[in-house]
C-alpha positions as CSV (number, residue, x, y, z in Angstrom):
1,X,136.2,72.0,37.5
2,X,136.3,75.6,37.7
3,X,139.1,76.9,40.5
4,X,136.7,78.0,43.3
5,X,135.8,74.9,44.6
6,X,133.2,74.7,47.6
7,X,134.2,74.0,50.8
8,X,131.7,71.7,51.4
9,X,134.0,69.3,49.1
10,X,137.1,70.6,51.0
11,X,135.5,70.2,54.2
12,X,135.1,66.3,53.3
13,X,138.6,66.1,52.1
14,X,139.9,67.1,55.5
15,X,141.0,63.6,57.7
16,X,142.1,63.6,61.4
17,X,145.3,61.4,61.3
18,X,147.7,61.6,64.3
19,X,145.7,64.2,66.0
20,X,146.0,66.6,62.8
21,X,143.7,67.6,60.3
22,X,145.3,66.8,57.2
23,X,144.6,66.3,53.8
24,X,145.9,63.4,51.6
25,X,148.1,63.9,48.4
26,X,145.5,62.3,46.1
27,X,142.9,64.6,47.3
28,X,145.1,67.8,46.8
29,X,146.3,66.7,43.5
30,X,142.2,66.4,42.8
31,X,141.4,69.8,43.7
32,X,145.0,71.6,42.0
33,X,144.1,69.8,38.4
34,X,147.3,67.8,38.9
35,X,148.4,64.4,38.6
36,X,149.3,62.8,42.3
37,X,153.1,62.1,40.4
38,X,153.1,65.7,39.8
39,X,152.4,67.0,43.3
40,X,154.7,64.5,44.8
41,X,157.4,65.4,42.5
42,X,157.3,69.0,43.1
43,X,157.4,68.4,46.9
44,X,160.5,66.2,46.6
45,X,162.4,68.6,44.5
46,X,161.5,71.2,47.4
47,X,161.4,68.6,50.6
48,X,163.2,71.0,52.7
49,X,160.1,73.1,53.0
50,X,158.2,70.3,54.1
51,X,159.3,69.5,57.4
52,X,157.4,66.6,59.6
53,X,155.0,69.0,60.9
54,X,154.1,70.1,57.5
55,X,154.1,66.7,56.2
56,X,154.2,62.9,56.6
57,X,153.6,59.7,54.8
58,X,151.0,57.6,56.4
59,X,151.9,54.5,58.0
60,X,151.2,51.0,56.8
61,X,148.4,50.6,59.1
62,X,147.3,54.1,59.2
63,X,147.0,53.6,55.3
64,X,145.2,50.2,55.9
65,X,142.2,52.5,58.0
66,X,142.2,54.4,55.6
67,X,141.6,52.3,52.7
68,X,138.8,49.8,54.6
69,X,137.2,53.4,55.0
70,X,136.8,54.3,51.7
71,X,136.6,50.8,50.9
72,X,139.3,50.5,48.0
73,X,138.9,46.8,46.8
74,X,142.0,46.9,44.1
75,X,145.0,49.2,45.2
76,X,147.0,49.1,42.2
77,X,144.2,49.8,40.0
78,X,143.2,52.7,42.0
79,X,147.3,54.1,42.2
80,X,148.0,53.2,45.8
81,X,151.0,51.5,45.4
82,X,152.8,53.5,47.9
83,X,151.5,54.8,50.8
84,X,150.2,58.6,50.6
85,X,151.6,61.8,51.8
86,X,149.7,63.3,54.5
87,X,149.8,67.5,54.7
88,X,148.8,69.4,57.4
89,X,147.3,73.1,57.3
90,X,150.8,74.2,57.1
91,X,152.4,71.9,54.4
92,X,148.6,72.9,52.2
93,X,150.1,76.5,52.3
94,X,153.6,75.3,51.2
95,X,152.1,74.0,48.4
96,X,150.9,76.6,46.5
97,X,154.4,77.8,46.5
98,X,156.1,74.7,45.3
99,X,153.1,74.3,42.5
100,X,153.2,77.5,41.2
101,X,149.8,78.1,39.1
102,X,147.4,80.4,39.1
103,X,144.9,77.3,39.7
104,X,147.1,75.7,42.8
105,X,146.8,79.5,44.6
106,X,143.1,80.1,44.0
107,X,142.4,76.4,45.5
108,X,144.9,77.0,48.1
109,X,143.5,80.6,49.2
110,X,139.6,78.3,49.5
111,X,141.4,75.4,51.7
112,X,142.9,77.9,54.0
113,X,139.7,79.3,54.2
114,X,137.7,76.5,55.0
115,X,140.6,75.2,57.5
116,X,139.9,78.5,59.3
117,X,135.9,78.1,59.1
118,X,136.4,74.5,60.7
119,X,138.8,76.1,63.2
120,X,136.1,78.9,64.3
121,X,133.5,76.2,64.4
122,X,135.9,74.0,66.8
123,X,136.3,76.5,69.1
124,X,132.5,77.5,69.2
125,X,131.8,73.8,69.8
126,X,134.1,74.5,72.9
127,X,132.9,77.7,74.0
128,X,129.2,76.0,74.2
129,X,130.4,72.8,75.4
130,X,131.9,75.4,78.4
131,X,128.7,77.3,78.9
132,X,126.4,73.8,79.1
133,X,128.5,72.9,81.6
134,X,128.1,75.9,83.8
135,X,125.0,75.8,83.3
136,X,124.3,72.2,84.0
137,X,126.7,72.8,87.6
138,X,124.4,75.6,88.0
139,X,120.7,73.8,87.3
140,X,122.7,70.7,90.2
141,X,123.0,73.1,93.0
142,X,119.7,74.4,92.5
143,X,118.4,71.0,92.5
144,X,118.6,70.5,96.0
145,X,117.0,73.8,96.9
146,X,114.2,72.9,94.7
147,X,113.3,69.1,96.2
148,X,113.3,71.3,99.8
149,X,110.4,73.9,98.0
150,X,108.6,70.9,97.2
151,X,109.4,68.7,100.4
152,X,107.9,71.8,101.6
153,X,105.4,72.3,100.2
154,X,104.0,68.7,100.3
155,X,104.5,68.8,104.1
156,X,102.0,72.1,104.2
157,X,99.5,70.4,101.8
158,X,99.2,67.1,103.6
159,X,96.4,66.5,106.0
160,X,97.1,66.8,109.5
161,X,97.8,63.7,111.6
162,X,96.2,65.3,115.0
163,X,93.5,67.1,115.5
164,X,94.3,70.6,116.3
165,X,92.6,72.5,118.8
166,X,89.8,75.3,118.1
167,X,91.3,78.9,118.7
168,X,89.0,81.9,120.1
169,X,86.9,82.1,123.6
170,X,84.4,79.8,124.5
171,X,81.5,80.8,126.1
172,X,80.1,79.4,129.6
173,X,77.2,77.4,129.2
174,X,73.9,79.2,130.8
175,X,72.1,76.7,133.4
């Protein structure tokens, strides 16, 4: 696997656990051309730069959804013996420092990168989800105005229920 990895791959490494976008240890090891042991190892020897809101280990059911989504039939075959660590933008950028490799920084520099890409996209999602809804409060109050053009107009265009008097002079009759 050469060290630039695309971030169409990173992008579907990326999980939304407790709110966060996170990535799992197994996936990181993956990408850093590391064994999972590895990764964890380093982070315990260094765990005091991995606070809670850096990283967490996922819960036992959290793990459970997790597993029936990727639909893991044998756990211990596939090294899930314990439950996996769980690292958030910030505990992704810790890591390069506790790993220490030319590979772990070039993979780290693309997943910071592609967090930021899915953070501009986020926030275009909610500058156009802000502007449809102006524009749908706009298109509301103009409803009502435009049933009254047409109301209107189907009151001009509909026959007359009385007939209306002729306008202009009549003339005498000559006897």
């Amino acid at each position: 696997m050469s060290a630039v990895v695309p971030m169409e791959i990173i992008e579907g490494k990326i999980l939304l656990i407790r709110g966060k976008k996170v990535m799992l240890d197994r996936d990181l090891a993956l990408l850093y051309g590391v064994e999972t042991r590895t990764l964890n190892q380093a982070v315990r020897r260094n765990i005091s730069r991995f606070p809670e809101d850096f990283m967490f280990q996922l819960s036992n059911e959290e793990m459970e959804n997790w597993k029936s989504q990727i639909v893991i039939s044998n756990k211990e075959r596939m090294g899930l013996r314990k439950r996996p660590n769980a690292f958030t933008e910030n505990g992704v950028a810790m890591l390069s420092s506790v790993l220490n490799s030319e590979r772990a920084i070039e993979v780290n520099i693309q997943i910071m990168r592609t967090f930021t890409k899915l953070r501009e996209i986020l926030s275009t999602h909610k500058e156009l989800a802000h502007k449809l809804a102006q524009l749908e409060n706009r298109i509301e109050r103009h409803d009502g105005e435009i049933k009254a053009i047409f109301n209107a107009i189907r009151q001009l265009m509909a026959e007359p229920k009385k007939p209306r008097k002729k306008v202009g002079f009549l003339r005498e009759k000559e006897e």
